[in-house]
Residue, then its C-alpha position, 0 to 999 in steps of 0.5 A: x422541164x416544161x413546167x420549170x420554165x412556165x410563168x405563175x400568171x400564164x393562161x391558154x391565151x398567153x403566148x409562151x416562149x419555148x427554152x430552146x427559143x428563148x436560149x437561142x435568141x440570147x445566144x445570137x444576142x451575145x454573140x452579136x454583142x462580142x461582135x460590137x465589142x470587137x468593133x468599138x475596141x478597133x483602133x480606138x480607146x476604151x474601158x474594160x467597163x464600157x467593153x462588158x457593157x456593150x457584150x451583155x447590153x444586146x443580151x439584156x435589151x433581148x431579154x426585156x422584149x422576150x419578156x414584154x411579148x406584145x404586153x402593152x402595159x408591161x412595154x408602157x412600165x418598161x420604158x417607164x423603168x428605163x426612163x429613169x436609168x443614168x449613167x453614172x459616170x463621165x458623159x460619153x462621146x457620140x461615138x460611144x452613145x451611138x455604139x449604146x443606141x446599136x447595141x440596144x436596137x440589135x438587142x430588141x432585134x434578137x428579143x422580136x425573133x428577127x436574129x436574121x435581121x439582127x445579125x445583118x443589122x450589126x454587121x452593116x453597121x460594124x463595117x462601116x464604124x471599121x471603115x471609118x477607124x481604118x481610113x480615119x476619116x474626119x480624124x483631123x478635126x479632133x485628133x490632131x488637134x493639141x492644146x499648146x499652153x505657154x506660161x509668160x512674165x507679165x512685161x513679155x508682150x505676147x501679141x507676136x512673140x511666139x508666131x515665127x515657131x508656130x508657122x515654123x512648126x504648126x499647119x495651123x494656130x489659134x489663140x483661145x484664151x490669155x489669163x493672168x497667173x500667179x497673183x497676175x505677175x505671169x500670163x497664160x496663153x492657150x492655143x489650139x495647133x495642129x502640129x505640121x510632124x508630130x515627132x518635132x513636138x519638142x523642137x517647137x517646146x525647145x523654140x517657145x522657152x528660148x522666148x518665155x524665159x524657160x517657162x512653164x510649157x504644155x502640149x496636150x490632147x484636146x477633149x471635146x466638151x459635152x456640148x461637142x457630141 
């Protein structure tokens, strides 16, 4: 069983990692990883992806460490090879490259031996992201906030026209941008609003087609942009 496990290049000098260790730490690496899971998934959106990547990232950042065991020149190729890694899909919120960044700091935790620290390390860190979901704090700074799109004819003014729905029904309005559509014989009006009770969204589209002529109306959630993380 001993000789299963041991590397071609080991010498007396090298230090090796004993199978029940090494199991151990990858153990306590997922289990902390299930933990993070369980976390992001809290009241928020997310994909399966996303979710098995956050389970096993802990694990594979644990292995990698066991591996380069005080090797200079293995660390040094390790970043190297890390280095050139890119996600290939949508760029993530701040919330998500955090949740990656914790992930992988618990992982090199498990991999140096300290599970302890690990395990405390995730936790704190977990309950305050739990905190934060739970009581939604600074959720009405992107949350709440809906990007309102009205479609005008060309001789509407719109300078005023849609101000007594938007106080009627909204905290707050901002006009972001006017562009002209269809060959430029209609506008179209982009506001950010935050809606004063969500469940009167269709009384305030009801009010803006009385006004745009029963135009083309939309009520959507805003993203935020990469250079918003």
């Amino acid at each position: 069983m001993n000789t299963l496990f041991q590397g071609l290049f080991d010498t007396a000098t090298t230090t090796v990692i004993s199978v029940s260790s090494f199991v151990t730490c990858v153990a306590v690496a997922l289990l902390i990883g299930a933990f993070l899971t369980w976390v992001y998934a809290y009241k928020s959106k997310y994909t399966k992806s996303f979710l098995l990547t956050l389970f096993i990232l802990p694990a594979i950042v644990c292995v990698v460490i066991m591996m380069v065991n005080g090797n200079i020149g293995a660390g040094v190729a390790v970043a190297g090879a890390f280095s050139l890694i890119r996600f290939r899909s949508v760029p993530g919120t701040a919330r998500d490259i955090a949740t990656i960044f914790l992930a992988m700091g618990a992982g090199l935790l498990c991999g140096m031996g300290y599970l302890g620290y690990a395990a405390l390390f995730a936790v704190i860190i977990g309950v305050v992201m739990i905190c934060f979901s739970a009581f939604r704090v600074g959720s009405r700074s992107t949350e709440d906030t809906k990007v309102l799109r009205i479609t005008i004819p060309e001789d509407l003014n719109y300078s005023e026209v849609f101000d007594e729905p938007l106080e009627k029904y909204t905290s707050r309005y901002e006009m972001t941008s006017v562009k002209t559509t269809n060959m430029g014989s209609m506008f179209k009006l982009t506001y950010d609003i935050n809606l004063i009770d969500p469940k009167k969204e269709k009384d305030l589209i009801d009010e803006l087609r009385v006004r745009n002529g029963n135009l083309e109306i939309s009520i959507m959630r805003q993203e935020c942009g990469i250079n918003e993380l």
